[in-house]
N, C-alpha and C positions, 0 to 999 in steps of 0.2 A: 334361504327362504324361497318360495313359489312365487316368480314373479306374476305368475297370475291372479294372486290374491290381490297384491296394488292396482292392478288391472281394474280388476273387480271395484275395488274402493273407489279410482276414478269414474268408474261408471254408475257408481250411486252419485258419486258427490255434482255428477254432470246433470243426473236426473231426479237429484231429491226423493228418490222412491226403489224400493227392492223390487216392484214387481216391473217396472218400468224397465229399470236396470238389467233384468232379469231376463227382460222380450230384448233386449238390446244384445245380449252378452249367449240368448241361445242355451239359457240354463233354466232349470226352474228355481223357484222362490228359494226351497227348503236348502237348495244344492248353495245356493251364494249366502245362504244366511251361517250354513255350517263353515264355507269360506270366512266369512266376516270376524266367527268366532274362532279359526284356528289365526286367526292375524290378531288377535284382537289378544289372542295368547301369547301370541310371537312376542309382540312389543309391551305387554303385561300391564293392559289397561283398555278403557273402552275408549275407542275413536268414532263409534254412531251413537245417537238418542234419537228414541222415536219422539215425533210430533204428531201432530195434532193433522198435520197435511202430510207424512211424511216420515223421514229421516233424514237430522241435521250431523254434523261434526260437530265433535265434543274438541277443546282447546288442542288435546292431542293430537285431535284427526285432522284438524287444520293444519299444524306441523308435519305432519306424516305427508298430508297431499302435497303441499307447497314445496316440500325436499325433495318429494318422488317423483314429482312430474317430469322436470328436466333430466333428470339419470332415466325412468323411461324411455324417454324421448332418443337421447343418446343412444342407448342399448340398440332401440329399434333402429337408427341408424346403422350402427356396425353392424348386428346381424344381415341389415339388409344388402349392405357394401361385402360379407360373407357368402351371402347365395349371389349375387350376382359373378363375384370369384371363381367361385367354385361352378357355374355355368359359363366361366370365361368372358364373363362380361364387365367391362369397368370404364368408367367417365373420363379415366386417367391414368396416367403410365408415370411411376417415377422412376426417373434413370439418372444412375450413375456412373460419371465419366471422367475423362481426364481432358482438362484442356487444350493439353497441347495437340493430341490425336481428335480434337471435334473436326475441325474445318473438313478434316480430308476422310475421315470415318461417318461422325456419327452427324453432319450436319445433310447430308445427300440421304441418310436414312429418314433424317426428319423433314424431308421436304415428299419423301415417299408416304411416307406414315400422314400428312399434313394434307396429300392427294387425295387419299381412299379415306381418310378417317378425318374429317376436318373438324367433328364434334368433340374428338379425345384431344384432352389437352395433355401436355408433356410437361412435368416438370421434372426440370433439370438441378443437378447436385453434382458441380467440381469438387471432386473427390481423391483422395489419396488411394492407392488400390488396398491400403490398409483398414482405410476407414469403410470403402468401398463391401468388402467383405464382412466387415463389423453393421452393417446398415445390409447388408440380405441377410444376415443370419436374424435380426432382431426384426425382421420383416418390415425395416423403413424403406428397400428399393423393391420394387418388382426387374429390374434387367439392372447389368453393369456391363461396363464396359473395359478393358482394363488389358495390361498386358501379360508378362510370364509368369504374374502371379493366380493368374486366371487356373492355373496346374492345380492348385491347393484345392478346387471347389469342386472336381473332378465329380466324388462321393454323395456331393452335398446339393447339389444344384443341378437344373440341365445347362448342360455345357457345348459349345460349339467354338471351334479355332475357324476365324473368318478371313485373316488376312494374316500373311508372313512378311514382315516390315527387312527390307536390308538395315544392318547393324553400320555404323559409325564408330570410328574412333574421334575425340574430340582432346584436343592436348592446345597447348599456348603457339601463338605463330611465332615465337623463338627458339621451341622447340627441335632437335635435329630433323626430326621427319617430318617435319610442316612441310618442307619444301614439296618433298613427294604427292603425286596423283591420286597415290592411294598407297595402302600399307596392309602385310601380312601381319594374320596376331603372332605368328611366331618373332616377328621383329619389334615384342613388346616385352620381350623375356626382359626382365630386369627393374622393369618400370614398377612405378606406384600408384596402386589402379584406386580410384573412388569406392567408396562402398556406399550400402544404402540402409536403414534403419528398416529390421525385417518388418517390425509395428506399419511401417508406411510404404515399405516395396518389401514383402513376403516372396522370397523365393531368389533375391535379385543375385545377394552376393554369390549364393548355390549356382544361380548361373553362368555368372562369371568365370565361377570358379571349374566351371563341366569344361565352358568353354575354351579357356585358357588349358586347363589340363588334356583337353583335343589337340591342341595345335603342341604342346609339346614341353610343358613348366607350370609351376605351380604360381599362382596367383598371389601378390602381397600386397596388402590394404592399405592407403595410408588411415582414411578414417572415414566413418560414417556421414554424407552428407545432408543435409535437415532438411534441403528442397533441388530441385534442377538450378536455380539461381546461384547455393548455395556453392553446388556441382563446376559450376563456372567461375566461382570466385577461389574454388581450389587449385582448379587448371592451371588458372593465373597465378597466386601467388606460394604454391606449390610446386609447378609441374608436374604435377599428379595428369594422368591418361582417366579418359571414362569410356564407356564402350554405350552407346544409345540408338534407339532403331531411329528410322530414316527420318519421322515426320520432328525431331529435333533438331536437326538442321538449318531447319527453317528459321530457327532462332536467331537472330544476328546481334552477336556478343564481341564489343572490340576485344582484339587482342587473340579471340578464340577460331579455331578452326577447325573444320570435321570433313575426316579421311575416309571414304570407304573402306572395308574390311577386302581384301581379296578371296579372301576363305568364302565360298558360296555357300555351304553348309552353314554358315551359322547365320541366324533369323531372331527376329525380336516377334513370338508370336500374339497374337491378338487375339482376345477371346471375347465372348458375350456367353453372359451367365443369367438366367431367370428362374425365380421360383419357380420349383415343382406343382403340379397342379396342374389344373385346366387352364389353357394356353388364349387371351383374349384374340379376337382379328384382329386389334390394332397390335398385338405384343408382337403377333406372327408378321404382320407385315413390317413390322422391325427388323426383327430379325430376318424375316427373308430379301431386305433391303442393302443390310448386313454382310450377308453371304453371297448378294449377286456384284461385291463391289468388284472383286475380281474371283477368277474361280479356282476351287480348291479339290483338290483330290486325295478321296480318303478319308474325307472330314464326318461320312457316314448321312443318314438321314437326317433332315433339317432338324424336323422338329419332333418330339416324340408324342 
């Protein structure tokens, strides 16, 4: 249906009169009256009766207004939350992240974005980088933040690599190489490495697995774990090794302890991803907040 017909209906029912209606709406008589009667078809029954002062609703037409006014209302909302989009303008930014990478990532962006833009609000959504990508594709985030799963969005998103985290090895402190400084991944050949559920880390074991196959052997799983928590409770009563970039460390897990990698080549990368379209000034200064944490080369034009 034309939503400019209930349009139309609101504007008699507001002014009890077609010609009134009619000076209001910038149409003549004849043009809202042939409106009236193609709605009046739509829903296949009469919603006006003339008066004696006028034009009233019929039982119908009181139902019809009383339903449509609020879905109007709505509509015009979201159309209007659409041109403003689409001119890169918005009240708000939803972003999703991961909590263990906020302090040292995404909280110095939000204190940049909070400078220049102190009217946009942020809200925020800890996020799995599975769910993360299931929430831009359904268009519930505008940016994410996230790590080497950030690769899969390449096609779909614009995309930017901001920061390259050094990797950890994390294993039990009764483990043989706990004693050591630090440890090659070639002196993991053997071990049983954590895995990650592709639904909630897309991409993770594929990396493991590049990486291990660089240094010199093929990688073996012991099993998928359901959180970082999870991840630490295998260490422990497993032995199982997990390989995580740097800002997990920070974690302090008894029993647990995390080795750097010696291997300089291997990186835990860090991406931020935002809808395509017209880019807000508070989106941009996200992101260029983002990319000035440390600098990168190669990572191309900021923003497109």
């Amino acid at each position: 249906m034309n939503l400019d017909l209930f349009r139309s209906l609101l504007a008699i029912t507001e002014h009890g009169s077609l010609n009134r209606a009619a000076d209001q709406l910038r149409v003549s008589q004849s043009t809202l009256t042939r409106q009236m009667q193609a709605l009046e078809s739509d829903v296949g029954g009469k919603l006006l009766e003339r008066t004696s002062s006028g034009v009233a609703l019929t039982a119908a037409g009181h139902v019809l207004v009383e339903k449509i006014k609020p879905v109007l209302v709505q509509i015009d909302s979201v159309l209007e939350e659409v041109r403003r989009l689409n001119k890169g303008q918005s009240e708000q930014i939803r972003i999703g992240y991961l909590m263990s990478a906020a302090a040292e990532y995404l909280h110095p962006a939000l204190l940049a974005l909070k400078k220049t833009h102190p009217e946009v609000k942020a809200k925020l959504h800890d996020l799995t980088p599975g769910e993360q990508i299931a929430w831009l594709r359904r268009g519930d985030l505008d940016v994410a933040i996230m790590g080497q799963a950030g690769e899969a969005l390449r096609n779909e998103f614009y995309l930017r690599k901001f920061a390259a985290s050094p990797v950890y090895v994390a294993l039990a402190e009764t483990h043989p190489l706990a004693t050591q400084s630090s440890v090659r991944l070639c002196e993991l050949k053997g071990q049983k490495f954590i895995g990650a559920d592709d639904a909630d880390m897309p991409g993770h074991n594929a990396w493991v697995k590049n990486v291990c196959r660089a240094a010199g052997f093929r990688v073996t799983f012991t099993e998928n774990a359901e959180s970082v928590t999870d991840s630490f409770a295998m260490i422990l009563t497993e032995g199982a090794v997990g390989l995580f970039p740097d800002y997990h460390r920070k974690t302090r897990v008894a029993g647990v302890v995390f080795l750097p990698l010696k291997d300089a080549d291997v990186k835990w990368n860090l991406y931020v991803a935002w809808q395509r379209g017209a880019a807000s000034p508070a989106l941009r200064t996200l992101v260029d907040a983002l990319m000035r944490l440390k600098p990168k080369a190669g990572d191309g034009n900021l923003l497109k």
